[in-house]
Backbone as numpy.savetxt, mean C-alpha at the origin, in Angstrom:
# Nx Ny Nz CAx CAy CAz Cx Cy Cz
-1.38 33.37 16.35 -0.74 33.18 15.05 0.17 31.95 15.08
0.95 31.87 16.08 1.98 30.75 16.36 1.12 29.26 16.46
-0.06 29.49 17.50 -0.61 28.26 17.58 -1.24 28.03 16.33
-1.80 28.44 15.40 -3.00 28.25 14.29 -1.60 27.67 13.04
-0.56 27.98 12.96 0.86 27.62 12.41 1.14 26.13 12.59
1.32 26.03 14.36 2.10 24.96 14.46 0.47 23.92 14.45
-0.51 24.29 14.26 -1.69 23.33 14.00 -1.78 22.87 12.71
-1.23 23.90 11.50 -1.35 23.44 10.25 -0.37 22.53 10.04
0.78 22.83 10.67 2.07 22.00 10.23 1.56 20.41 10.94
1.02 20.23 11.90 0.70 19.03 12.50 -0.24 18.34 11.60
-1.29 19.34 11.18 -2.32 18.41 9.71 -1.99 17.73 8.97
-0.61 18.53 8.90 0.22 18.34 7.22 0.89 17.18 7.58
1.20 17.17 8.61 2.28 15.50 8.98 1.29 14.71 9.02
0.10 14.35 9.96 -0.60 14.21 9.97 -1.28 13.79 8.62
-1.69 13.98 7.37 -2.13 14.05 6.40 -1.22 12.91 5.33
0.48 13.49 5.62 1.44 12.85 5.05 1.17 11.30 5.17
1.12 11.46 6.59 1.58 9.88 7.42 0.40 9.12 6.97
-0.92 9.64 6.94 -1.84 8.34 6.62 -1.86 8.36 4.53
-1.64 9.51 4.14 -1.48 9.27 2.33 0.08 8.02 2.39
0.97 7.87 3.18 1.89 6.90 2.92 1.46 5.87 3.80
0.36 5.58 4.79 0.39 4.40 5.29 -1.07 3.51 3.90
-1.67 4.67 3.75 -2.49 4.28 2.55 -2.07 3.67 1.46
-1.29 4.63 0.72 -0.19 3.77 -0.23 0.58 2.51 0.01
1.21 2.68 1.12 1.73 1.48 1.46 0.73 -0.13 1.75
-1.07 0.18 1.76 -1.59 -0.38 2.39 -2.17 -0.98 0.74
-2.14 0.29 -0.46 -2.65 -0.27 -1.43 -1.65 -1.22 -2.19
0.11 -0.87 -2.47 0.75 -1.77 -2.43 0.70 -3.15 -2.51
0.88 -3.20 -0.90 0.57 -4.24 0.02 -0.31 -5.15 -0.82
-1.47 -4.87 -0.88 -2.61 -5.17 -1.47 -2.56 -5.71 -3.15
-1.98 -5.00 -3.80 -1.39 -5.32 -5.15 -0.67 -6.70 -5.05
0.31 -6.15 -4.16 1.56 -7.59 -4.28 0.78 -9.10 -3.85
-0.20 -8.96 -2.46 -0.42 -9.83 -2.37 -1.77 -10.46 -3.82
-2.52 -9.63 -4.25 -3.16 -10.15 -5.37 -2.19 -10.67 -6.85
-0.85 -10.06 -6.51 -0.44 -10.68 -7.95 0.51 -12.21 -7.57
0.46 -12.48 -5.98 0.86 -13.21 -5.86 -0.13 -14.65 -5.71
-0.83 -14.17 -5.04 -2.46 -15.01 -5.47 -2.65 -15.75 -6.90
-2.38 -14.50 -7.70 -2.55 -15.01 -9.09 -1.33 -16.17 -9.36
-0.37 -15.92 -8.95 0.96 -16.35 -9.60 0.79 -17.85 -9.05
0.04 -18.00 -7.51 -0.09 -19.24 -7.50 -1.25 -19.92 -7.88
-2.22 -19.45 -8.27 -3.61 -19.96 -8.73 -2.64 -20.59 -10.11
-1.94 -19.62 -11.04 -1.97 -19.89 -12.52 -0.63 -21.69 -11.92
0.24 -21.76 -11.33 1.15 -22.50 -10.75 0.59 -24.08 -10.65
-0.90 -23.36 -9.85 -1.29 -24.91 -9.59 -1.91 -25.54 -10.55
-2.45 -24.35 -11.31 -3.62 -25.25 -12.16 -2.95 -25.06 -13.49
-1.88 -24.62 -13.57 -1.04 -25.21 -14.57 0.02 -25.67 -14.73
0.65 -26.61 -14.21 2.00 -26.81 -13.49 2.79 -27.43 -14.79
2.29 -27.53 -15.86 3.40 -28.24 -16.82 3.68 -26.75 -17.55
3.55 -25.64 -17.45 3.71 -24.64 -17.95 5.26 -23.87 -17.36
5.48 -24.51 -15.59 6.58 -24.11 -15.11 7.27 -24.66 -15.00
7.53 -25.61 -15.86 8.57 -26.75 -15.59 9.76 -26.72 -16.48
């Protein structure tokens, strides 16, 4: 009973840790595409940021 317990609780961390390294990975992923954008629009329009 104890072991089949402390196995679920390990899933569950387990489970936690990669749903927040995921998130953190889709993030990640966001920021660098809106920063992509921010310099694509920068270069090829540069009298727009001036």
């Amino acid at each position: 009973m104890v072991r089949t317990f402390l196995a679920k609780d390990i899933n569950l961390k387990l489970s936690k840790k990669l749903d927040f390294r995921s998130y953190v990975m889709t993030l990640s992923f966001i920021l660098s595409l809106q920063v992509l954008f921010c310099f694509q629009t920068r270069f090829l329009n540069p009298k727009t940021f001036e």
